[in-house]
C-alpha positions in Angstrom: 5.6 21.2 17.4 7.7 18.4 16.2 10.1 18.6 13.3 10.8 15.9 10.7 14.1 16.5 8.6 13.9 15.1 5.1 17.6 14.8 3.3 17.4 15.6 -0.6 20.0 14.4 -2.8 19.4 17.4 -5.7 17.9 20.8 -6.5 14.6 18.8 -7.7 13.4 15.7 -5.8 10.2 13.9 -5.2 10.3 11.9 -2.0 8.1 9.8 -0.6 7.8 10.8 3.1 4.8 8.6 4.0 7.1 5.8 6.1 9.1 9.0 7.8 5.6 10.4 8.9 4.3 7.6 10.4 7.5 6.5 12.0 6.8 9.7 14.0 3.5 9.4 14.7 4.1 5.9 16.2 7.3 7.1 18.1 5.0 10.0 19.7 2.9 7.7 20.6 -0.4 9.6 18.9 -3.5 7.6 18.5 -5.9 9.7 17.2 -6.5 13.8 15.8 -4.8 15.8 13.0 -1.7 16.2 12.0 -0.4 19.2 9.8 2.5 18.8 7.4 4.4 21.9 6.7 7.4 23.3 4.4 8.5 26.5 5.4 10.8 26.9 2.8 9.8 28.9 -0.4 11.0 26.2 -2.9 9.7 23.2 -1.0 6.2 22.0 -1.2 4.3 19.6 0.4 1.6 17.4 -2.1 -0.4 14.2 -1.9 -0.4 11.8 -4.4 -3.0 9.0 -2.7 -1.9 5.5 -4.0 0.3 6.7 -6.3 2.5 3.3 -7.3 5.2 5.1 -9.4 7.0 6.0 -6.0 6.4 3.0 -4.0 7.5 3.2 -0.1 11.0 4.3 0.7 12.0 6.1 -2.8 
C-alpha cells in the first residue's frame, strides 16, 4: 500500500488531488488495474466531481 499525504490549509477544504494521484501513479510506474483512494480519518472524505471546472487543476 502506498500513502499519498495531502496538506490542508483549514478545518474545511476542497482540494483537488487529481495531479497528486497521478503523479503517483506515474512515479510507481503502474500501467494498468485499479486503484483505491482512501481517507481513514472520520472527518475526511474522499468524492468525485468528473470535469468539474470550478476547481481547475492544482487548487
Amino acid at each position: 500500500m502506498e500513502n499519498l499525504v495531502i496538506p490542508t490549509q483549514s478545518r474545511e477544504e476542497l482540494v483537488n488531488i487529481t495531479s497528486a494521484v497521478q503523479d503517483k501513479v506515474r512515479a510507481m510506474g503502474w500501467a494498468d488495474g485499479a486503484l483505491l483512494l482512501w481517507c481513514p480519518h472520520t472527518t475526511g472524505a474522499v468524492t468525485v466531481n468528473e470535469g468539474d471546472m470550478q476547481y481547475p487543476e492544482g487548487n
